[in-house]
MIKE-272474 format. One line per 10 residues: number of its first residue (from 1); their letters; for each residue x, y, z of C-alpha. Coordinates in Angstrom, 1 decimal, decimal comma. Layout:
% MIKE-272474
NUM	a	X Y Z | ...
This chain:
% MIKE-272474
1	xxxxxxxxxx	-47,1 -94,6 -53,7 | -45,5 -93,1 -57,1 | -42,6 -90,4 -56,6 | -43,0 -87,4 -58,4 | -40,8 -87,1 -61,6 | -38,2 -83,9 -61,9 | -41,0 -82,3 -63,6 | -43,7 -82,9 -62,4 | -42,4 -81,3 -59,1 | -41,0 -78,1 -61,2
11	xxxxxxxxxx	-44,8 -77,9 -62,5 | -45,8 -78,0 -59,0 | -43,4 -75,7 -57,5 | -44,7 -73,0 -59,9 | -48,4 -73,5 -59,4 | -47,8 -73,4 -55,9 | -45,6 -70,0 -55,8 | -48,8 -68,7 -58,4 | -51,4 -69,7 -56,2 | -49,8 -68,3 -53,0
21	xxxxxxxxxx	-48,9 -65,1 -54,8 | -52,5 -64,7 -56,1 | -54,3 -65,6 -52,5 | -51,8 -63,0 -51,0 | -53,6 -60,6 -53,5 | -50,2 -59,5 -54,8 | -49,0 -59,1 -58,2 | -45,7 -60,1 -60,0 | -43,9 -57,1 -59,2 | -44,6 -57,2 -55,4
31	xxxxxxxxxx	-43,5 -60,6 -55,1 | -40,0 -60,0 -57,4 | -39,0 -57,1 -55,1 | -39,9 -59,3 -51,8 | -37,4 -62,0 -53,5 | -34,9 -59,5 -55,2 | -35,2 -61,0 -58,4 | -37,4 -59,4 -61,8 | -40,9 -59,8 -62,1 | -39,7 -62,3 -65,6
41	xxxxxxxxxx	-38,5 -64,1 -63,0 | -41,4 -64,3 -60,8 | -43,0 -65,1 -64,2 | -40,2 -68,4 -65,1 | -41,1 -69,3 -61,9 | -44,7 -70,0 -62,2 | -44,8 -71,4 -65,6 | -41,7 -73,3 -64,5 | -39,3 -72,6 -67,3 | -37,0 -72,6 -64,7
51	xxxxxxxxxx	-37,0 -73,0 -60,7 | -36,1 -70,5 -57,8 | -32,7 -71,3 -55,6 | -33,2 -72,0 -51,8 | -32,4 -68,5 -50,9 | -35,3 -67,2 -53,1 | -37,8 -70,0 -51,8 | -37,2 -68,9 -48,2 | -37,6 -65,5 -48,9 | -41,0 -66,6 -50,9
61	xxxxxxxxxx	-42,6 -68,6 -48,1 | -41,6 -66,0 -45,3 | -43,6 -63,7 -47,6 | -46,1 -65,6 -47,9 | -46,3 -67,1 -44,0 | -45,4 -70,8 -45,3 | -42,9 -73,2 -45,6 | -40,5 -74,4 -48,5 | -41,6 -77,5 -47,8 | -45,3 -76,6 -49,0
71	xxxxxxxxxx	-43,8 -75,0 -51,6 | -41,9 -78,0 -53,2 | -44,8 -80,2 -52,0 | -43,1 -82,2 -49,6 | -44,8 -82,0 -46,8 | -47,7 -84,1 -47,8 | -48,7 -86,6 -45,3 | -47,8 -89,8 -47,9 | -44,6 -88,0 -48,3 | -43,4 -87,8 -44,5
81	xxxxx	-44,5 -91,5 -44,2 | -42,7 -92,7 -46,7 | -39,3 -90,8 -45,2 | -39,7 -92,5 -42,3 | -39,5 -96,0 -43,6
């Protein structure tokens, strides 16, 4: 099993936030006010120029009825197995 690189998990942080956001049916602005940030931050996000901080994930996945964890990808199967070793 290969670990993901720094950004390769930045790329998929921000497709994740964008996907969620776009299932939820909501748009930029509606997720920046959720996470008290700008929408040009909602928008840095997703084409991962830069990353949100823990607070702003939390706030993301209670909006979104998740978990950080799916949102930085770690809670693949391959990726709990190979915590445990």
């Amino acid at each position: 099993m290969r670990n993901l690189t720094c950004e390769e998990a930045r790329m998929n942080v921000g497709q994740r936030i964008r996907e969620h956001r776009e299932a939820a049916g909501l748009l930029q602005d509606d997720l920046a006010k959720s996470c008290y940030v700008s929408r040009q931050t909602i928008s840095n996000w997703e084409r991962n120029r830069t990353l949100p901080d823990i607070e702003s994930l939390k706030r993301i996945a209670g909006t979104f009825g998740t978990t950080v964890d799916a949102l930085i990808g770690d809670d693949a199967p391959e990726n709990r197995s190979a915590r445990g070793r």
